[in-house]
N, C-alpha and C positions, 0 to 999 in steps of 0.2 A: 097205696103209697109205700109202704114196705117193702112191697115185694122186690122194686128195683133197688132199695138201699141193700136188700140181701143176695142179691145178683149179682152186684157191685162189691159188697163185699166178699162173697165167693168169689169171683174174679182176682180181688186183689190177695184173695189168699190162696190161690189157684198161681198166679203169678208169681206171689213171692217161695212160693214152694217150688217150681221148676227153677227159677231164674235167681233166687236169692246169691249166690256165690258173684257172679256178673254186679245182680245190682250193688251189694258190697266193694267190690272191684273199684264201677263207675264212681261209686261216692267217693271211695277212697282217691281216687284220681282229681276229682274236682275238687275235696276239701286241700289234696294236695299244691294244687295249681295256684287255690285262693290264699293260702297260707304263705304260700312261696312268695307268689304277687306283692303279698301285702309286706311284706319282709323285706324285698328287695326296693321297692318303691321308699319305705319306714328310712332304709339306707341309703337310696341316693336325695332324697330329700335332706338328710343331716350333711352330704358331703356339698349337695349345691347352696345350701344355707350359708355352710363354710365357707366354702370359694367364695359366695355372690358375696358376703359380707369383706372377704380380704383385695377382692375386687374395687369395694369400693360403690356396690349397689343395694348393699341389703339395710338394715336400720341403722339410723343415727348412733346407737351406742356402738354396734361393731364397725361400723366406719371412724368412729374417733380412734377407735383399739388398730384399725388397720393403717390408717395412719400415720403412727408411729411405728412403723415396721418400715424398709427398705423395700428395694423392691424383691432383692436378691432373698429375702426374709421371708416373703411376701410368696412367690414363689417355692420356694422349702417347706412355706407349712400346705401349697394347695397340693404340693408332691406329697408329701407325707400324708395328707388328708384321702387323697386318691389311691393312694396304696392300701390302706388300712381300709377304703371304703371297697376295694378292688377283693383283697384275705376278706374281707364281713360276707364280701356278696358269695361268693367261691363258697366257702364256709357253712354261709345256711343253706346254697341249695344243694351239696353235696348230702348234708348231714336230713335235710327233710324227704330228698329222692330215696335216700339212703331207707330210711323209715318207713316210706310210703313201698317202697320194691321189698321189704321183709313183711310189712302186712298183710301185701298181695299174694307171694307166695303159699302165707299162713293161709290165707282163704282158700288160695287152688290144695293145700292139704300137705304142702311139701315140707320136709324136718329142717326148719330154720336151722335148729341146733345143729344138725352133721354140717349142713351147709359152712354157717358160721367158723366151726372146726377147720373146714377145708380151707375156707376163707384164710383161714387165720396162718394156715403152714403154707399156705401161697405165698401172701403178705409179706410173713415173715422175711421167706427166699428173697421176692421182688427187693425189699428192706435192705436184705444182706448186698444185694447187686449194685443199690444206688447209695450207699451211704452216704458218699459224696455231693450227692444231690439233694438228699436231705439235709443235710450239715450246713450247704451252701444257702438253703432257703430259710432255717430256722435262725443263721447269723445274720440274713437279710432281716426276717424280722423283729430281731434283737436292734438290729442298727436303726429301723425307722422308729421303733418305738423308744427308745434311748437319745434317739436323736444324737447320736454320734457327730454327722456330718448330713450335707445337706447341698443343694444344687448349688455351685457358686462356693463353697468353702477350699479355700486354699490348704491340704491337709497333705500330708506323709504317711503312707502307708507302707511303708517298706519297701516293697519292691517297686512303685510309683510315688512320682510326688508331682504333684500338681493343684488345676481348677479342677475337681467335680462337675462333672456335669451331668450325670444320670445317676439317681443311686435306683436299681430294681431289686427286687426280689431275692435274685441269684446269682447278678452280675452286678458290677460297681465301674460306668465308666469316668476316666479320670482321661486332664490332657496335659500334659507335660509342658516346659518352658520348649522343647524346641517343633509343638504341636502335635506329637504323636500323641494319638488317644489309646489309652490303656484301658483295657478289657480287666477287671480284675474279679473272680469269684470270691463273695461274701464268706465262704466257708472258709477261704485260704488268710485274711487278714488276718496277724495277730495284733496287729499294734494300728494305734492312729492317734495321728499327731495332727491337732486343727490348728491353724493359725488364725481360725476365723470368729472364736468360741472364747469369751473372758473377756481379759483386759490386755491384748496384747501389747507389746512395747520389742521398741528397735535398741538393742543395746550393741553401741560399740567401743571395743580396745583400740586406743590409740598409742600407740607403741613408738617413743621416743628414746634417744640415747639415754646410757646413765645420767653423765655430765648436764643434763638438760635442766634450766631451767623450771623445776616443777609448779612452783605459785605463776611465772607468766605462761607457762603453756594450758597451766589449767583457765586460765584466764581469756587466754584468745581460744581455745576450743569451744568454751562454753558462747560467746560470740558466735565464732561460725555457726555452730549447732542451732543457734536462737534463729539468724539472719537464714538457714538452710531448711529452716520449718517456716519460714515466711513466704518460700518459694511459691509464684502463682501456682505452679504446676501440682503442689502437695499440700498447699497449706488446708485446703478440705480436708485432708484426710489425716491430720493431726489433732489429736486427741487431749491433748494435755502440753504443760509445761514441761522440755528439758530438764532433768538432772546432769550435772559431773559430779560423779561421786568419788574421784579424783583415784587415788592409788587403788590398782585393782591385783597389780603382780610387781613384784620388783625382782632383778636379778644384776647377776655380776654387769650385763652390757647392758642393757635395756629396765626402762619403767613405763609398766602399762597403765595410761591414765581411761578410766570408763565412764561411757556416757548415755544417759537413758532415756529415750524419747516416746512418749506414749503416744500410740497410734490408734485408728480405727481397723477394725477389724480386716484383712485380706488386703491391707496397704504398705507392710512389712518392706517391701522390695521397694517398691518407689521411692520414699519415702528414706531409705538408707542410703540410696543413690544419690539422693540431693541433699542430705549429711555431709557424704564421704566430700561431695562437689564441691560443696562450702568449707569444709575442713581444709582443703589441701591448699588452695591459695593464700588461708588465712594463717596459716604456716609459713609459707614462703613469704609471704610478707613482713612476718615477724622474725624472720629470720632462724625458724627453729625445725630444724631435720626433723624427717620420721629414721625411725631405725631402718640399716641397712638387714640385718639377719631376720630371719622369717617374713611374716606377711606384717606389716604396716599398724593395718588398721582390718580387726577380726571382726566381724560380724557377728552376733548372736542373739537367735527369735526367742522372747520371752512373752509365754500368754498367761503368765501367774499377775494377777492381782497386784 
């Protein structure tokens, strides 16, 4: 009975001595595969848990939580969640391939170290060529994790202003009020303005003659303003009770009376519209002009608290 346990073991020592570098290789290849597997599986499990849940199919506690999200909300966070699950998956298996192709080398006998060196004044160059592109994807992931803006958010970006409708990586698109859609690189924003983010409110200057009337025009403003957030067409999307906070500028011709309507988030526009609409009759009725010099009745988005 021994003899084949030591035949077998010569064999297996016979084997690992010709083949030993190969069978190193192969394991390193399978523990690679399984490591990988198990990583990338670990993350899209947390990202479908996500979604199923803001979907509206996963457990009772994160369906109460979803909920109470919009849909436009609701949407934002499975983009955000898909992106961040999208950088995690990229990430480990660059970084474990990464690992697994320097171990390999070690075993064929080759100087990681010069390698790495070479690697490194490659790199660098490659680095110095695309700065741009690097710039562009690390502002990307500043914005998703920051949560700047979001699918659906009405925002100003300087050189766009518009709906959001894609935030990527390294591109940001936006569409405009008269429907061109802007391509804009993450790298390039410096500013951004959400109107979709806080507490916004519609503030408007109502600019009447000196001579006017000030206690009855703040009196029928605040009127129209109440009866112009009643509107079928907006009154969803009004947030809160009207202010006139009454004198806002005075001058030698003109006194500007301001009024402040708190809205829901990305309703700014509507919502001002059916203001102004109700304002301007309820003036003519009352008999009391807007000023002739400048604009009327100014407009201004406020998302402070």
């Amino acid at each position: 009975m021994s003899a084949p346990n030591l035949d077998f073991a010569a064999w297996v020592s016979d084997v690992w001595t010709n083949w030993h570098t190969l069978i190193r290789i192969v394991a390193i290849l399978l523990v690679t595969l399984v490591v990988r597997s198990l990583a990338l599986v670990s993350v899209r499990r947390v990202v479908t848990s996500i979604v199923t849940g803001v979907r509206g199919k996963g457990s009772k506690t994160v369906d109460k939580k979803a909920r109470t999200l919009s849909p436009l909300d609701n949407e934002r966070l499975i983009q955000r969640t898909s992106t961040l699950g999208s950088v995690l998956s990229n990430f480990t298996t660059w970084s474990i391939n990464v690992i697994a192709i320097t171990m390999i080398l070690q075993e064929l006998g080759v100087q990681v170290g010069a390698l790495i060196a070479g690697a490194g004044i490659l790199g660098a160059a490659i680095g110095f060529g695309s700065q741009s592109l690097v710039k562009d994807l690390i502002s990307g992931l500043f914005i998703v994790f920051e949560d700047q803006f979001g699918v659906g958010d009405s925002v100003d970006l300087g050189d766009a202003k518009g709906v959001v409708e894609t935030v990527g990586l390294r591109v940001t698109q936006v569409r405009d009020g008269d429907g061109t859609l802007w391509y804009l690189r993450n790298g390039e924003i410096i500013r951004v303005g959400n109107q979709s983010q806080g507490k916004p409110k519609v503030v408007l200057d109502v600019v009447v003659p000196y001579d006017t009337d000030v206690d009855a025009a703040v009196a029928v403003i605040g009127e129209a303003v109440r009866s112009g957030a009643k509107n079928p067409a907006v009154v969803d999307d009004i947030a809160g009770d009207a202010e006139v906070w009454g004198f806002n500028s005075l001058s030698g011709d003109t006194v500007a009376i301001r009024v402040v309507q708190p809205v829901k988030p990305g309703r700014n526009d509507g919502v001002a519209r059916a203001i102004r609409a109700a304002i301007k009759p309820a003036l003519d009725g009352a008999g009391i002009k807007l000023a002739t010099t400048g604009n009327a009745i100014h407009v201004v988005v406020n998302n402070k608290g």
